[in-house]
C-alpha positions as CSV (number, residue, x, y, z in Angstrom):
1,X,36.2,23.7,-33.0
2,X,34.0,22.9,-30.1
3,X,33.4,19.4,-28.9
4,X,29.5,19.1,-27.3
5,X,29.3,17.4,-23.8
6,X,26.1,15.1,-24.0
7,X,23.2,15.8,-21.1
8,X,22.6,12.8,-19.0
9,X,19.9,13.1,-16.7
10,X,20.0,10.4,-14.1
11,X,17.6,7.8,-14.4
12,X,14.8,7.8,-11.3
13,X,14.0,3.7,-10.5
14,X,11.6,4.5,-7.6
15,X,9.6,7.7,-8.1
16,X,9.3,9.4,-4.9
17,X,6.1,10.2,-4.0
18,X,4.0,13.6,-3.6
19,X,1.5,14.5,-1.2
20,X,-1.6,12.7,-2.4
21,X,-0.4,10.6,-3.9
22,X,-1.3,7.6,-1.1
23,X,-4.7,8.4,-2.0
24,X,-3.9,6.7,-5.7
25,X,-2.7,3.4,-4.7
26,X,-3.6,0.3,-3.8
27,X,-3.2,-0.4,0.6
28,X,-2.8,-3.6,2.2
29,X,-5.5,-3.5,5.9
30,X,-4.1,-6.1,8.1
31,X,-7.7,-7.3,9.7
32,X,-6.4,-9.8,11.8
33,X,-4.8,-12.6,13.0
34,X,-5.3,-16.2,13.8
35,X,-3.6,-17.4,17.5
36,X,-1.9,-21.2,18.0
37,X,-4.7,-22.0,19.6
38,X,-7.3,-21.5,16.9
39,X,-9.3,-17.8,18.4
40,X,-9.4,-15.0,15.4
41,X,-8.3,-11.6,16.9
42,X,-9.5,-8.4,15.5
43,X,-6.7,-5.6,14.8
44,X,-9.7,-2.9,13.5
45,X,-12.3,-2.7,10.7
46,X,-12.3,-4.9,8.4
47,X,-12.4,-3.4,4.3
48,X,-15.4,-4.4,3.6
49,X,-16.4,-3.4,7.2
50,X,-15.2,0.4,6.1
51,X,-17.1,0.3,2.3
52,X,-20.4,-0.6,4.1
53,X,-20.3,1.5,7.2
54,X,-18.0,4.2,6.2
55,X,-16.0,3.5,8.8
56,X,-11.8,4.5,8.2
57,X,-9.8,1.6,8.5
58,X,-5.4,1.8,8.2
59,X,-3.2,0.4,6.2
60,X,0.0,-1.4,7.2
61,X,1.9,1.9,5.6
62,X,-0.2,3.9,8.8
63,X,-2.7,5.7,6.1
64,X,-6.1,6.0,7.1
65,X,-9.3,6.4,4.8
66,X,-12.4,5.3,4.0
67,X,-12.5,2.6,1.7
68,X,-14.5,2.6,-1.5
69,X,-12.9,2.4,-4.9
70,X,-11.7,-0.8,-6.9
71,X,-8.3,-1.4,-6.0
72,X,-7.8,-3.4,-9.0
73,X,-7.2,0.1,-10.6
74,X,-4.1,1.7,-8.4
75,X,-1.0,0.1,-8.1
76,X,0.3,-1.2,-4.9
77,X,1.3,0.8,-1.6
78,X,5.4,0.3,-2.3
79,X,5.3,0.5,1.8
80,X,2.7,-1.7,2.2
81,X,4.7,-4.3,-0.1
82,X,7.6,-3.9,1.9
83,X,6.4,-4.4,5.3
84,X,4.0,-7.5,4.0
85,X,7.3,-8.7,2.4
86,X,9.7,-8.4,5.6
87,X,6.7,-10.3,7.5
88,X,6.8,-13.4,5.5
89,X,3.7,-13.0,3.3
90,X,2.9,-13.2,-0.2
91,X,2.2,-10.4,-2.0
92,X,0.3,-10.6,-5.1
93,X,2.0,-10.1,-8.3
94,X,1.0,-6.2,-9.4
C-alpha cells in the first residue's frame, strides 16, 4: 500500500512585486516641510502641481511619474508606507 505525502505550497504574505507594477499603486509625494520658525520649504512639485502642468513629481519610494489617475483606486506604495511609518507619520488606513 502506498501512503500519499500531501503538497504544501508555502503561503506568500507579501507578494513581491513585478516590473510595473509601481505604476498600479497608490505613492505618497513628500511636497514639503514646515521649519521651527514658521517658513514652508519646497522639496519639488507639488501633486496637484504635476496633474495641471504635467510636470513629474517622486514619490518617497524614488518613483517618478506624472500624476493623473484617482489614487483612491490603487492600493498603497508598501515602500512608501514604510518610510512615512519610520518618519513618525500617519498613514491612512488602506
Amino acid at each position: 500500500m502506498t501512503t500519499l505525502e500531501p503538497t504544501v505550497s508555502p503561503q506568500v504574505t507579501d507578494p513581491a512585486l513585478d516590473e510595473g507594477d509601481h505604476d498600479r499603486m497608490t505613492h505618497i509625494v513628500l511636497e514639503g516641510y514646515t521649519k521651527k520658525r514658521g517658513k514652508f520649504v519646497s522639496t519639488g512639485p507639488s501633486v496637484v502641481e504635476g496633474m495641471v502642468n504635467t510636470v513629474p513629481v517622486r514619490a518617497l519610494c524614488g518613483k517618478e511619474w506624472v500624476p493623473g489617475r484617482d489614487p483612491k483606486r490603487y492600493p498603497l506604495c508598501p515602500t512608501c508606507k514604510e518610510i512615512a511609518q519610520s518618519m513618525g507619520w500617519k498613514v491612512p488606513a488602506t
